[in-house]
N, C-alpha and C positions, 0 to 999 in steps of 0.2 A: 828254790828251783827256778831256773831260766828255760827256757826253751827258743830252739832253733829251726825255724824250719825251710826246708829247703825245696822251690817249687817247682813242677815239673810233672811229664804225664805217664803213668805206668804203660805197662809193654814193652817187650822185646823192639818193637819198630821202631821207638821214641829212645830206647838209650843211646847217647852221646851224640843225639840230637841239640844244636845252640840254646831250643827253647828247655832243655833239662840241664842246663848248668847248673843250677841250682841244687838237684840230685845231686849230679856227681862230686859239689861241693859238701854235702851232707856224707855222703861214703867217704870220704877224705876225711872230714873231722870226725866221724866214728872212729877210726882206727888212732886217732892222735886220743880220745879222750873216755873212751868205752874199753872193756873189760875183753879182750877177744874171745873169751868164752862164752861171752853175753850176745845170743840171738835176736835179731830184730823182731817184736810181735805187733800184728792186726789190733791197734788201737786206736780209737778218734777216727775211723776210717782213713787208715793210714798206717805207714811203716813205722814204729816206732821204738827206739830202743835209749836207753838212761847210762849216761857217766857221767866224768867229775871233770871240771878243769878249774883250775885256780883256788882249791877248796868249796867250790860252789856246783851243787847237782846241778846236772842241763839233760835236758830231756833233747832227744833229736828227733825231731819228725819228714816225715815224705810223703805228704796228703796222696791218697791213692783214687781219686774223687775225679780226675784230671783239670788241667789246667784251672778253666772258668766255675768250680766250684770249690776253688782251695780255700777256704774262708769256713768254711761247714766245719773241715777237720782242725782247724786252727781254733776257732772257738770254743768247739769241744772239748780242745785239749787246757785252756786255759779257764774254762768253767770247772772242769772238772780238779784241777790245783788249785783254783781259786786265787788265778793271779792278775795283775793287773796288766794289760799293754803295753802300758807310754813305757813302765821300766821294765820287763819281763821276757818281751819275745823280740826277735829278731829273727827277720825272714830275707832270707837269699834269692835272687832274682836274674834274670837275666835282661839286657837292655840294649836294643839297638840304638840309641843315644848314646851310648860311650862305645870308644872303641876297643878291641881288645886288645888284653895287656892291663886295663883299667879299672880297678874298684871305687865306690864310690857309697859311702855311710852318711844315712840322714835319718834324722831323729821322725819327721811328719816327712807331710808333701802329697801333690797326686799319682794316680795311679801310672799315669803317663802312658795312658794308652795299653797298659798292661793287664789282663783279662783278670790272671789271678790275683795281681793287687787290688783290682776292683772288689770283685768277690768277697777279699779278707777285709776291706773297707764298710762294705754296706753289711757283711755278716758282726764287725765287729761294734758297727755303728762313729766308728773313728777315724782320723789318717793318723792319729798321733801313736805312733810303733815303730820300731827302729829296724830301718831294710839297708841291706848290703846290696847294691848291684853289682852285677857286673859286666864288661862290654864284651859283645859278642859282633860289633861293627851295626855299621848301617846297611839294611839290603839293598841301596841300589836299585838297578831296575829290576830287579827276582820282586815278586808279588812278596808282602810281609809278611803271610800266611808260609809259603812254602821256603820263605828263607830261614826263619825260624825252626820249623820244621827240620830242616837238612842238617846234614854232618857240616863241620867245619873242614873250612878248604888246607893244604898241608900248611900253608905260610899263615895260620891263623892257631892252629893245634897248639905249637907250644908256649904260644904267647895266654891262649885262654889256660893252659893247661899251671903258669906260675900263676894269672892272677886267680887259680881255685887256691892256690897255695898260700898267696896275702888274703884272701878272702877266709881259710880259715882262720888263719894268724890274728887276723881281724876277729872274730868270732869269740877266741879266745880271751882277747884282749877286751872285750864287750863282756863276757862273763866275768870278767875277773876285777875290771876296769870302770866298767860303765860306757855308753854311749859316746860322751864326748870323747874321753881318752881315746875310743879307739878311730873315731872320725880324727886328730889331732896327728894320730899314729900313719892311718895306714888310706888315706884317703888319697888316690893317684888319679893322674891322667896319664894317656897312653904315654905323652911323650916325656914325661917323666920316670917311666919302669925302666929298670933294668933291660938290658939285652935281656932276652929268655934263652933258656935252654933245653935241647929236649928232654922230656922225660918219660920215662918207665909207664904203658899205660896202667889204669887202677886198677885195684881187684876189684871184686864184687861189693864191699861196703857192707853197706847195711839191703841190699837186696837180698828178698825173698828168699831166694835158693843157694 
């Protein structure tokens, strides 16, 4: 079993908010790797629903805790499999240090200012865990509380919108691959992606209703 989790704050106000990429990168890989007759259920204090990628189970989780206690449901979920960290879980992020269009796979490192990596940090007692960011730009002169916060501006949409796309790809390639392979694979800078293009918004995922 691997598990994925993807961070971000519940509520209607917060979806396709910069600081819930992470979600909507988890609804994304639901639909590539889960059962579409298989509903998301309330476990670990969190969204959580189970499929297969590469012949290997991967549990997807969406801590429902918000933000700066995503660490509670992530522990829970790996106590309760009884699996280990450094090889096991990979968590999705969102990061005003890269720009968008950009993913970015490390095996440790620090939270980087980021609430819920802290959280999954001192809840886990470790940095050594493999996170996926990805760039949602620099706020600029917007306060970083309420840039994060906010929807993404139109000329930033479909650039975040391909790298949920390598960020699942990545995902995959981490369940099936391992860590290095898919830092080797799919580890970009902005100006390295692709032109983007737009794309169809998502359904629902793995949300509640």
């Amino acid at each position: 079993m691997k598990i994925v989790v993807g961070l971000g704050n519940p509520g209607i106000e917060y979806q396709r908010t910069r600081h819930n990429v992470g979600f909507d990168c988890i609804d994304r890989l639901a639909r590539k790797v889960c059962d579409p007759s298989q509903s998301a259920r309330a476990r670990f204090q969190a969204l959580a629903v189970e499929g297969e990628s590469g012949g290997e189970k991967v549990l997807l989780l969406k801590p429902m805790t918000y933000m700066n206690l995503s660490g509670t449901s992530v522990a829970e979920a790996l106590r309760f499999y009884k699996l280990d960290a450094t090889r096991d879980l990979l968590v999705i992020v969102d990061d005003i240090a890269l720009p968008c269009g950009a993913i970015r796979l490390r095996t440790d490192g620090s939270a980087g200012g980021h609430n819920g990596l802290s959280d999954i940090e001192i809840k886990l007692g470790t940095n050594q865990y493999g996170r996926c960011r990805i760039g949602i730009d620099a706020p600029g002169r917007i306060p970083q509380r309420d840039y994060v916060l906010g929807r993404f501006r139109d000329d930033q949409q479909p650039l975040v919108d391909e790298a949920i796309g390598f960020a699942c790809e990545a995902a995959e390639c981490w369940i099936a691959r391992g860590i290095t392979e898919a830092m080797n694979r799919f580890n970009r800078r902005g100006s390295d992606a692709s032109p983007a293009k737009p794309v169809k918004k998502p359904d629902s995922g793995i949300n509640p209703n």
